[in-house]
N, C-alpha and C positions, 0 to 999 in steps of 0.2 A: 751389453758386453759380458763374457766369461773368460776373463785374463788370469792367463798362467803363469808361473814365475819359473824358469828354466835356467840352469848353467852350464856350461861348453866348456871343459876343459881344455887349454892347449899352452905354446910354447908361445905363444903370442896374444896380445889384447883385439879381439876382433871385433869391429865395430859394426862394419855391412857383412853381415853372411854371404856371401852369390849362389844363388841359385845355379844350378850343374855343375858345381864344384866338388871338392872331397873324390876319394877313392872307389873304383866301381866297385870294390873283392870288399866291402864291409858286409857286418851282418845281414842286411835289409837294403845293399846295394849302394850306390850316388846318395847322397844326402847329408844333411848337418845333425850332429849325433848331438846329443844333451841330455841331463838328468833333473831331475827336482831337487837334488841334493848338493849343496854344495861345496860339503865336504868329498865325495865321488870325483864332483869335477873336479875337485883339487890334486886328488890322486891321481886320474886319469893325468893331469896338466903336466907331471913332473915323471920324470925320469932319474934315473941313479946319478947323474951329474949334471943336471941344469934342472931349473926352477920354472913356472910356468905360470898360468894366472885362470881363475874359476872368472869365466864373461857370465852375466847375471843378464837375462834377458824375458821382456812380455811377449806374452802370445797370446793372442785374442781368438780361442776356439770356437768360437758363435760361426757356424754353420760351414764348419770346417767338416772333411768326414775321415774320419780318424779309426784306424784298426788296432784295436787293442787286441794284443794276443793272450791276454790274462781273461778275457770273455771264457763264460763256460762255454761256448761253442767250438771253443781251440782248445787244440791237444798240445803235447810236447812234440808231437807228430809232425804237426804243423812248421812248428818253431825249428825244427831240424829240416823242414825241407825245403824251407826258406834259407837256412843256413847253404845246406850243399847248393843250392842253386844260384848263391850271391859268391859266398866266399869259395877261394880255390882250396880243391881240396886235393889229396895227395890219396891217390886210389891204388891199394897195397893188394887186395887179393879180389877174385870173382865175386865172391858174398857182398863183398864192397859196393861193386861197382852194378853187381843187382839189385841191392836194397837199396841204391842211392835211385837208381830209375825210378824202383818201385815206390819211392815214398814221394815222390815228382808227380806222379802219376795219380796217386791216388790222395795226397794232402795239400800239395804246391798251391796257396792259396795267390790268386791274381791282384798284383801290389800296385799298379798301375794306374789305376782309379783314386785311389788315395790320397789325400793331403798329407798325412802326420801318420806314424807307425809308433804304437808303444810295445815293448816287448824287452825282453832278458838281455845281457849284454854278454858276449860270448868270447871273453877273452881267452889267451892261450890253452889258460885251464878247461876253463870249460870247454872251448872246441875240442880239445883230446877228449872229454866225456864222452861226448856228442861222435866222434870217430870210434871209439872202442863199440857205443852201441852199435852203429852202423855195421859194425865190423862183426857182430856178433860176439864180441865179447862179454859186453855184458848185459844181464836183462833189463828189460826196460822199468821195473823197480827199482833197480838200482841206480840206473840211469836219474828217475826222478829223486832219489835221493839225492844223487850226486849235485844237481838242480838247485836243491835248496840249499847247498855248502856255500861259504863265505860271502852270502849276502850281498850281492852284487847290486842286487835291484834292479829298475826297472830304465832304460833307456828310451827317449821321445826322437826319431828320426826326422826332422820336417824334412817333407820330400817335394812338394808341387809348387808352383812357381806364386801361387795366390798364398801360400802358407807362410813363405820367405817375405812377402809383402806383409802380411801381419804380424812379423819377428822385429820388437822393435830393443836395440843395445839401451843398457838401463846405468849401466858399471860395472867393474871389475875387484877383483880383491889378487891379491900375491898368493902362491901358491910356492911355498919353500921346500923343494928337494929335501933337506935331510931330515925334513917332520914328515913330506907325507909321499916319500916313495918308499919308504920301510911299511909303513902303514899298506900300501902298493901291493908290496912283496909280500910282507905278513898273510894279507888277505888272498892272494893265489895262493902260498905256501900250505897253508892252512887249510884250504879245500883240495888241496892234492893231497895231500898226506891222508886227510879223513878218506876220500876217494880211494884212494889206493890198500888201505884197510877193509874197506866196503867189498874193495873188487876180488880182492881174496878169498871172499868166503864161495863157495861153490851157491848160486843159489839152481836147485836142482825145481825144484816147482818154481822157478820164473820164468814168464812169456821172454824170446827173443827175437832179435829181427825174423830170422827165418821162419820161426813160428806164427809173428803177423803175416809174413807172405804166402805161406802155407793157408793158413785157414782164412785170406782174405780180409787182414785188419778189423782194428775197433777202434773205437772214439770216444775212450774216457781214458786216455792215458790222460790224467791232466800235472800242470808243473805243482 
């Protein structure tokens, strides 16, 4: 056996996960979202006026098959066109909504075979990133820098119905709103602000969308 130790943040203690449950517009689609960390979950769990609880759960990965999008073989390329294709996205101008085809097209990695997806977690913040590049605003440097602001880490999706059978509930711990949705806020707040410093500066030698659709992409943008 290779047992993982995972936390689920939410507004409730969840014992059985179910399989085809959760929201279809998340990052990486339907599936039950989790972290290693269980300070994350804690955050994730609470909101500005209610409390919530970090679920502590095994996972037994022995001969699960898992996409890890931190492999050097994935780009940030990837990881955005997994985004446009799961979450809804708000399509503002043409460049938009051609770079959105275009990165579909040529990075949309097929998620369907999968057990379990690890990968970045793309809350509010970071989807505005992730929209500004698309949008051409900004280069894809700065993009990856923006990537690495407020330390989000790294989310485990179980998605296939054999993966939910080897999810086994282990405990739970309290998750106190007014400790850790400031802690919440901080850590958006804090990667917007640095982002939005970043995004100011003209960067005039950087690749952007339009320049990978131009000259036909590459594959070392990595996060």
């Amino acid at each position: 056996m290779n047992v993982i130790k995972l936390y689920h943040g939410s507004e409730k203690i969840v014992e059985q996960p179910q399989f085809g449950k959760g929201k279809a517009y998340n990052d990486y689609g339907r599936g039950f979202y989790c972290t290693e960390s269980i300070e994350l979950a804690k955050e994730w769990a609470c909101n500005e006026n209610e409390s919530g609880f970090a679920n502590c759960y095994e996972l037994d990965i022995d001969g699960l098959k898992i996409l890890n999008l931190s492999d050097e073989k994935y780009t940030i390329l990837n990881w955005i066109a997994l985004l446009t294709d799961n979450r809804r996205v708000r399509v503002s101008t043409p460049i938009m909504r051609r770079a959105i085809e275009w990165l579909r097209e040529n990075y949309l990695i097929d998620i369907s075979e999968y057990d379990v997806i690890v990968g970045y977690r793309a809350d509010d913040a970071y989807f505005s990133f992730a929209r500004a590049f698309v949008n051409n605003e900004i280069s894809l440097s700065q993009l990856s820098y923006a990537m690495r602001l407020g330390k989000l880490g790294e989310q485990w999706v179980i998605k296939s119905e054999r993966a939910f059978e080897r999810l086994k509930f282990v405990s739970y711990e309290r998750a106190e709103c007014d400790k850790y949705y400031p802690l919440r806020k901080a850590r958006g707040d804090e990667a917007r602000e640095a982002f939005e410093r970043e995004a100011e500066k003209d960067d005039l030698n950087g690749i952007y969308i339009r320049d990978l659709m131009r000259e036909g992409g590459q594959n070392n943008a990595r996060l």
